[in-house]
VEXVEXTI-356863 format. One record per residue (C-alpha): x, y, z. Coordinates in steps of 0.05 Angstrom, whole numbers, plus 32768, in hexadecimal, padded with zeros to 4 digits. Layout:
VEXVEXTI-356863
XYZ ...
***
This chain:
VEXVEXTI-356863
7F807D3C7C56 7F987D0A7C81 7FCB7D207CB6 80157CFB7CB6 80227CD37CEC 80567CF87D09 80277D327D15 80247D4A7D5A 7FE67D427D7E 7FBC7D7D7D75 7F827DA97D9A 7F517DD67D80 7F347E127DA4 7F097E557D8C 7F447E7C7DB2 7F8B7E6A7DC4 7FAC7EA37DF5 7FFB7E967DFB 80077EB47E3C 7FEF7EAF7E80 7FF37EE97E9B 7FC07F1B7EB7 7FAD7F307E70 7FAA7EE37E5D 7F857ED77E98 7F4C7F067E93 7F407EFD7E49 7F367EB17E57 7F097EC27E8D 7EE87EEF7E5E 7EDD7EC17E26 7ECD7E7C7E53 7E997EA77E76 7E787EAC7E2E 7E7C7E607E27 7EB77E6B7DF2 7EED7E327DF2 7F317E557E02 7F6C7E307E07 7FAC7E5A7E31 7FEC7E3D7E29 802B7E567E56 80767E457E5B 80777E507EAB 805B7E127ECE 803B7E3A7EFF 80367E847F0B 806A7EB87F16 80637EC67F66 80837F087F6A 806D7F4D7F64 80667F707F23 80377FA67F1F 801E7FCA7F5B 7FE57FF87F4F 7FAB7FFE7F28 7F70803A7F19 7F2580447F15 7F15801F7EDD 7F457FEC7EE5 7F247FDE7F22 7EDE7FDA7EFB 7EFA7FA87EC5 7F0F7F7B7F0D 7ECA7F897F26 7EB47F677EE0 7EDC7F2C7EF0 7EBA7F207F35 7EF17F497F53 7ED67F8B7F6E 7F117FAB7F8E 7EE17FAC7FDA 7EDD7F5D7FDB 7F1E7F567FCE 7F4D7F808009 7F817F52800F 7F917F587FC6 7F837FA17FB9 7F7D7FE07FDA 7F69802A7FCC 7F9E80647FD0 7F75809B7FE9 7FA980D67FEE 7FE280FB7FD1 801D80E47FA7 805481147FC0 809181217F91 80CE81387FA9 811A81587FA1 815681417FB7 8153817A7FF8 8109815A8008 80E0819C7FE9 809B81897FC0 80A481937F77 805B817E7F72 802281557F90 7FF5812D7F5E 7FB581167F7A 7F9E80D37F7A 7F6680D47FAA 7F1480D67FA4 7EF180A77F69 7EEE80A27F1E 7EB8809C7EFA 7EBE80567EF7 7E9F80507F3C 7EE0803D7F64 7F1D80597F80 7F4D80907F53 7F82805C7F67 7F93800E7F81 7FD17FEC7F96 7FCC7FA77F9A 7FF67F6B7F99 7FFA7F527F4C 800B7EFE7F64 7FCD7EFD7F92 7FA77F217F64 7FBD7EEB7F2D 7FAC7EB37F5D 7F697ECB7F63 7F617ED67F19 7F767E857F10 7F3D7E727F41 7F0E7E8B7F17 7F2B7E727ECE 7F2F7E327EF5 7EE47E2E7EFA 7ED97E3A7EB4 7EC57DF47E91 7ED17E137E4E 7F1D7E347E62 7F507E047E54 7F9C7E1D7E78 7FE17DFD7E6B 80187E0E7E8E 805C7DFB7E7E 804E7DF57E35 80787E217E03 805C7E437DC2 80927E2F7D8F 80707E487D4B 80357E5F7D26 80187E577CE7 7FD47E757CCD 7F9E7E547CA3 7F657E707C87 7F2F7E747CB9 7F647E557CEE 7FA67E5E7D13 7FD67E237D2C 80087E257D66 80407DF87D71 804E7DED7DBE 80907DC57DE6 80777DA57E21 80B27D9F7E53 80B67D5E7E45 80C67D657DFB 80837D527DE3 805C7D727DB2 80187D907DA7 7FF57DBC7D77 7FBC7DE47D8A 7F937E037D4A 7F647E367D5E 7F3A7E717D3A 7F5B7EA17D5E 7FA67EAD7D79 7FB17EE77DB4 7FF17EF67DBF 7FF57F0F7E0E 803E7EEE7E13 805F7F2C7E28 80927F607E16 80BF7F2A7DF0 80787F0C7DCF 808E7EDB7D9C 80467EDC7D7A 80507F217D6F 80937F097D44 806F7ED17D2C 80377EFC7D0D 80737F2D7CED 80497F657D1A 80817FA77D1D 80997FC57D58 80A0800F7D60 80CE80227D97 80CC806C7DBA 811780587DC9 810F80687E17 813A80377E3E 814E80437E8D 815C800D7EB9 8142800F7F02 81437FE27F3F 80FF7FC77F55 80F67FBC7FA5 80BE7F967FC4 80BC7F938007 808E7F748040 80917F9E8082 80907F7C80C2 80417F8D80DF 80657FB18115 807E7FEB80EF 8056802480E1 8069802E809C 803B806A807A 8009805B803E 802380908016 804680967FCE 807C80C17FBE 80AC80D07F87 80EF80E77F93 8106810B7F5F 8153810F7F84 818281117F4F 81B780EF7F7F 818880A47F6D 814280B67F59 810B80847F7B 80C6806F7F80 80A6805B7FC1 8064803C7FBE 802D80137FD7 802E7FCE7FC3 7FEE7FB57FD8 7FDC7F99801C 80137F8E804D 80527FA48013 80727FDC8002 80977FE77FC0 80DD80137FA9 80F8802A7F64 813C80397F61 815980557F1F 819A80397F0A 81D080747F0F 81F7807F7ED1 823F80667EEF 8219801F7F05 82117FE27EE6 81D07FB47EE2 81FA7F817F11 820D7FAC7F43 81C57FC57F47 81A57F887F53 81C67F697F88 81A87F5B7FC8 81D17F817FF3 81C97FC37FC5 817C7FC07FD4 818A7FC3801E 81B17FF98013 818680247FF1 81458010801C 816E8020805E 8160806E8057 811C805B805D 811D8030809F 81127FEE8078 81427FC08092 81477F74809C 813A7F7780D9 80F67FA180CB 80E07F7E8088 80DC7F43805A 81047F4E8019 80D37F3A7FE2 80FC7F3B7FA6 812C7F6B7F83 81397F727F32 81537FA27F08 811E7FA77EC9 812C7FDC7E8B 80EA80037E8A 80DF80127E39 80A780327E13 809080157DD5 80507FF17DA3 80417FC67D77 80327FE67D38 7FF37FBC7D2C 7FCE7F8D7D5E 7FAF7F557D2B 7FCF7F307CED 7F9C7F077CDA 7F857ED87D0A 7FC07EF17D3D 7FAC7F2C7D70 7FD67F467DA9 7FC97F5D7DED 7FF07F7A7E2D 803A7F817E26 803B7F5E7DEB 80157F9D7DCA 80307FCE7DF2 806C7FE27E27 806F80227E53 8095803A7E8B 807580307ECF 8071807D7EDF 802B80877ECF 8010803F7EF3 7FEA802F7EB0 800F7FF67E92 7FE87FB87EAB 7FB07FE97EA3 7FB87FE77E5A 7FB17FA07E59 7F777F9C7E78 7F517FC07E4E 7F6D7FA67E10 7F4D7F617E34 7F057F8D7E36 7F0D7FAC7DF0 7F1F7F6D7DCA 7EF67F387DF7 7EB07F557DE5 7EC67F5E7D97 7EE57F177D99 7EA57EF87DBA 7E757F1B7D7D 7EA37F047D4B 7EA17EB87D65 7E547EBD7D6A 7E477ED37D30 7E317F1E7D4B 7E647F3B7D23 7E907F3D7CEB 7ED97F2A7CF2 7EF37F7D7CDC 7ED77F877D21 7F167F6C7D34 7F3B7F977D0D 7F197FE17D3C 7F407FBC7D78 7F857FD77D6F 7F6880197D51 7F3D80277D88 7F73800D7DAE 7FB780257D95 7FA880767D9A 7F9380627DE1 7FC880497E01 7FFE80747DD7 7FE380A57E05 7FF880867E40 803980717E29 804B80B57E1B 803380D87E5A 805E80A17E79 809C80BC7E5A 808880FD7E70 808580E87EB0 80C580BF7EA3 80F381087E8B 80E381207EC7 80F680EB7EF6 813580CF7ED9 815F81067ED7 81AA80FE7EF6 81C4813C7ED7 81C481727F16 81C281A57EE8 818981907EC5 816881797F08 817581BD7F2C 814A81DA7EF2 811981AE7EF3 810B81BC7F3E 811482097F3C 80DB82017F08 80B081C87F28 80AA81F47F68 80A482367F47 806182137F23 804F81F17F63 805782347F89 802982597F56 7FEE82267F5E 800181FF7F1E 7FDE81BB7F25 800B817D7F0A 8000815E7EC5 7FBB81387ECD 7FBE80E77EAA 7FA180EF7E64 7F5E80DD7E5A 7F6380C97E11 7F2080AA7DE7 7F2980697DC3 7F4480737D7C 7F11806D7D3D 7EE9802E7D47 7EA680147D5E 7E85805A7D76 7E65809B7D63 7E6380E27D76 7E93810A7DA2 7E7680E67DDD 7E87809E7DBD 7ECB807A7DD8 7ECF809F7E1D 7ECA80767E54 7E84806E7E77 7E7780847EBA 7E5F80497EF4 7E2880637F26 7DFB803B7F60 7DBE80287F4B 7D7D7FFE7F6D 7D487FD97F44 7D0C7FD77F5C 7D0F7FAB7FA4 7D597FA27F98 7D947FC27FC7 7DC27FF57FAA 7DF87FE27F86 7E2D7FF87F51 7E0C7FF07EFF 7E387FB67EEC 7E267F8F7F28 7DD97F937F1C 7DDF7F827ED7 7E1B7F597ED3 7E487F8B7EA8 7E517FD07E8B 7E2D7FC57E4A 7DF37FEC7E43 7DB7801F7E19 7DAB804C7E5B 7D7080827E4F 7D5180B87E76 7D0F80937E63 7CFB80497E5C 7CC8806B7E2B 7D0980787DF9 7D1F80257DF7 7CD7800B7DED 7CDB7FE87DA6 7D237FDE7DA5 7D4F7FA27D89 7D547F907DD7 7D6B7F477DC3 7D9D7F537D94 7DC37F8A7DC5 7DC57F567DFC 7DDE7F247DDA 7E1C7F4D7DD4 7E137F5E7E1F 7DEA7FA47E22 7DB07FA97E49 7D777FDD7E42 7D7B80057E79 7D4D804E7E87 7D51807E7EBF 7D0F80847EC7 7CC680717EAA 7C9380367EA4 7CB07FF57EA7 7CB47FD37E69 7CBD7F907E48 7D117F897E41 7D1B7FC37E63 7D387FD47EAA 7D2980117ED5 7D5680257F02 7D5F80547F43 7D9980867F2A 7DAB80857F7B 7DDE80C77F78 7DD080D97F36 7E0C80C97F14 7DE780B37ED1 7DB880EF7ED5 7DFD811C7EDE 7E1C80FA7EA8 7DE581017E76 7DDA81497E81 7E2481577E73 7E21812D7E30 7DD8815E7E24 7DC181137E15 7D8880EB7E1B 7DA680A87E1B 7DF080897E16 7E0580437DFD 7E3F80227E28 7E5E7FE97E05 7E747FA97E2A 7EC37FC47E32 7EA680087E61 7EAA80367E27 7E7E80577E04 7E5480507DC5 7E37808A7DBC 7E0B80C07DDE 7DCA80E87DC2 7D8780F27DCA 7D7380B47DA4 7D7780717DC2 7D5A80507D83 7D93806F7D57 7DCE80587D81 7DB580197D8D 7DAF800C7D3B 7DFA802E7D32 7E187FFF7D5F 7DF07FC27D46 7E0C7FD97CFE 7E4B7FE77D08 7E4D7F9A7D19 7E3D7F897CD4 7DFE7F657CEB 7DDF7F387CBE 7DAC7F6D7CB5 7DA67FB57CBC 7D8A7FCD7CF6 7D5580057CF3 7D5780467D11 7D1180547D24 
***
């Protein structure tokens, strides 16, 4: 069919992202490091250069170190939180201390703050170098249609002009108001949580002392939020009071105000920026419609109180980027798509509703209600009660087996032989891996077919073997982890969760590989 001459001009990709944003960003990273074309289109002509989200946990700091990002090489952008965050009343008495210090099992820090536009600038430099990543800023999605095997985009450049880009996949990581997601007639369901507070970032002049600490107070007279916000910045949450209005809120003057109690003045710091945003909680009821999927806010919305919604997007990027990247090579069939948003979904409902949690019991302007709350807080604090721990949910039903399969994988140091320490994904270039007490367990195995989806063959101890590496467990953190699982050998897939765990190595490696669909069954033994 020949196309009418008033047809735009028109691209083709294997993966069009609308949205440049962090999530955007990393999944073209992702997919242009596996030689994939990806085309990113976004309406801003060049980044948004203010503060966002300010902090970040263990294994978000693993999916950074995946990037080339490890949260050590990058201290101008990041930084641990090693300590206490502190909430309290109105009268300045602890309701309760959470603790975000030590490490996860992800190998880094329990918690980050960082600067979200550096940390964006340093996430362009890399898509930059990608030959096969193609970005386009100032360039609007106006529509979408789906073909079989295909998806189409319309785009406005700001010019007027036109340009269609057809691709054989669409992600939607265009944010809260995503138009894909209305394009693709994807559902919304909404929690119906709405409060409105004022967001302060600040820069400190270097001569002020100001403590690295976070706090919460929990005053019913303006609840707040005072926080790192990564090197050199602080950050405040004000919650709008019930007899205010948006405007007066978020005026300039009204953030002085409210930072003054606090010794942050003009004369003592650089006013970053000030908005009022409505923090909501909310999904999509589905992630993919066809050839449409969605990622980040797009997907998902939560209020900032448990520092997880960035997270969320993030690993969406690691959950859907190794499925996508089978299904364009041919490793998988397309319904591997379709274990992305239920692995996914049950996930990061989680989060959203611990964040509410968190949420009822900050933004409270009742001083009825908030006397009770602190009689009770302390009482529970006083008796030794520790403070509700982030869940640790599993993915939903997808892609692994066993009550080990879907929890997230532990990250130890490890040494090859004549090699220097150094964390797992760093020796071998990513989570993804068949680890065994024994390379004696991984001789004979399909050791071609698991790294072409990125999973190395890995053993604790043993001869060396052909395809297989044998590592140092340096502080026994794989040795631990085994013995707790009363396993022989675990399967981590390329997005740091796991596959499965058992005693053997053969019989995981052959679930995964068939749970792909491969072209042919793989055997167990």
């Amino acid at each position: 069919m020949h196309k009418p001459t008033d047809a735009p001009p028109s691209l083709t990709a294997d993966v069009l992202i609308v949205g440049f944003g962090p999530v955007g960003k990393l999944l073209a990273i992702q997919l242009g490091r596996r030689g994939h074309a990806v085309v990113v289109v976004d309406r801003q002509r060049a980044g948004y250069p203010l503060p966002r989200a300010v902090t970040h946990c263990s294994d978000f700091a693993r999916i950074l170190q995946s990037a080339g990002l490890a949260p050590d090489t990058i201290p101008g952008i990041t930084q641990p939180y090693d300590d206490m965050y502190v909430w309290r009343n109105g009268e300045g008495r602890t309701l309760v201390e959470v603790d975000w210090s030590g490490h996860g099992e992800s190998g880094w820090y329990n918690t980050y703050f960082f600067h979200q536009p550096s940390l964006e600038a340093a996430l362009d430099e890399i898509a930059a170098g990608l030959p096969t990543v193609r970005v386009m800023r100032g360039w609007e999605a106006t529509g979408l249609a789906q073909e079989p095997g295909t998806a189409t985009v319309a785009l406005r450049g700001g010019a007027g002009e036109r340009l269609d880009v057809t691709a054989r996949w669409v992600v939607g990581a265009d944010g809260a108001n995503s138009q894909v997601r209305r394009w693709a007639g994807i559902d919304w369901h909404d929690e119906g949580y709405f409060h409105d507070w004022l967001v302060v970032d600040v820069r400190p002049s270097p001569r002020m002392a100001f403590p690295h600490v976070a706090a919460q107070s929990c005053d019913v007279r303006r609840p707040a939020t005072m926080v790192p916000g990564g090197p050199g910045r602080r950050r405040w949450e004000f919650m709008r009071l019930p007899h205010e209005s948006k405007q007066e809120l978020n005026r300039t003057e009204k953030a002085w105000e409210l930072l003054a109690p606090y010794g942050i003045t003009p004369d003592s710091a650089e006013l970053e920026r000030h908005s009022v945003y409505t923090f909501q909680a909310g999904w999509a009821t589905r992630w993919r419609a066809g050839r449409v999927l969605l990622a980040g806010d797009a997907a998902h919305l939560m209020p900032p109180f448990a520092g997880q919604g960035l997270g969320a997007g993030v690993r969406d990027v690691m959950n859907l980027g190794w499925k996508l990247d089978a299904v364009l090579r041919g490793l998988a069939a397309e319904r591997l798509l379709d274990t992305y948003d239920a692995e996914r979904l049950p996930h990061v409902v989680a989060f959203v509703r611990f964040s509410m949690e968190l949420g009822k019991v900050i933004c409270i302007s009742d001083p009825g209600e908030a006397a009770a709350r602190d009689a009770r807080m302390i009482a529970d604090w006083a008796a030794g009660m520790k403070p509700p721990a982030p869940p640790r949910p599993r993915l939903g039903p997808g892609v692994h087996t066993g009550p080990a399969g879907g929890h997230l994988a532990r990250q130890g140091r490890v040494r090859v032989p004549g090699g220097a320490p150094a964390l797992f994904d760093d020796v071998f270039g990513g989570p993804g891996a068949l680890i065994a007490r024994s390379s004696l367990s991984l001789t004979g195995l399909p050791g071609q077919a698991l790294k072409e989806l990125g999973i190395d063959l890995v053993a604790l101890s043993g001869p060396g073997t052909a395809g297989v590496t044998v590592v140092e467990d340096l502080d026994g953190v794989y040795a631990t982890w085994l013995d707790a699982l009363a396993a022989d050998a675990v399967l981590v897939r390329p997005d740091f969760h796991l596959y499965g765990a058992g005693n053997e190595a053969a019989a995981l490696a052959a679930g995964l590989l068939n749970s792909l669909d491969a072209a042919a069954p793989v055997a167990t033994a």
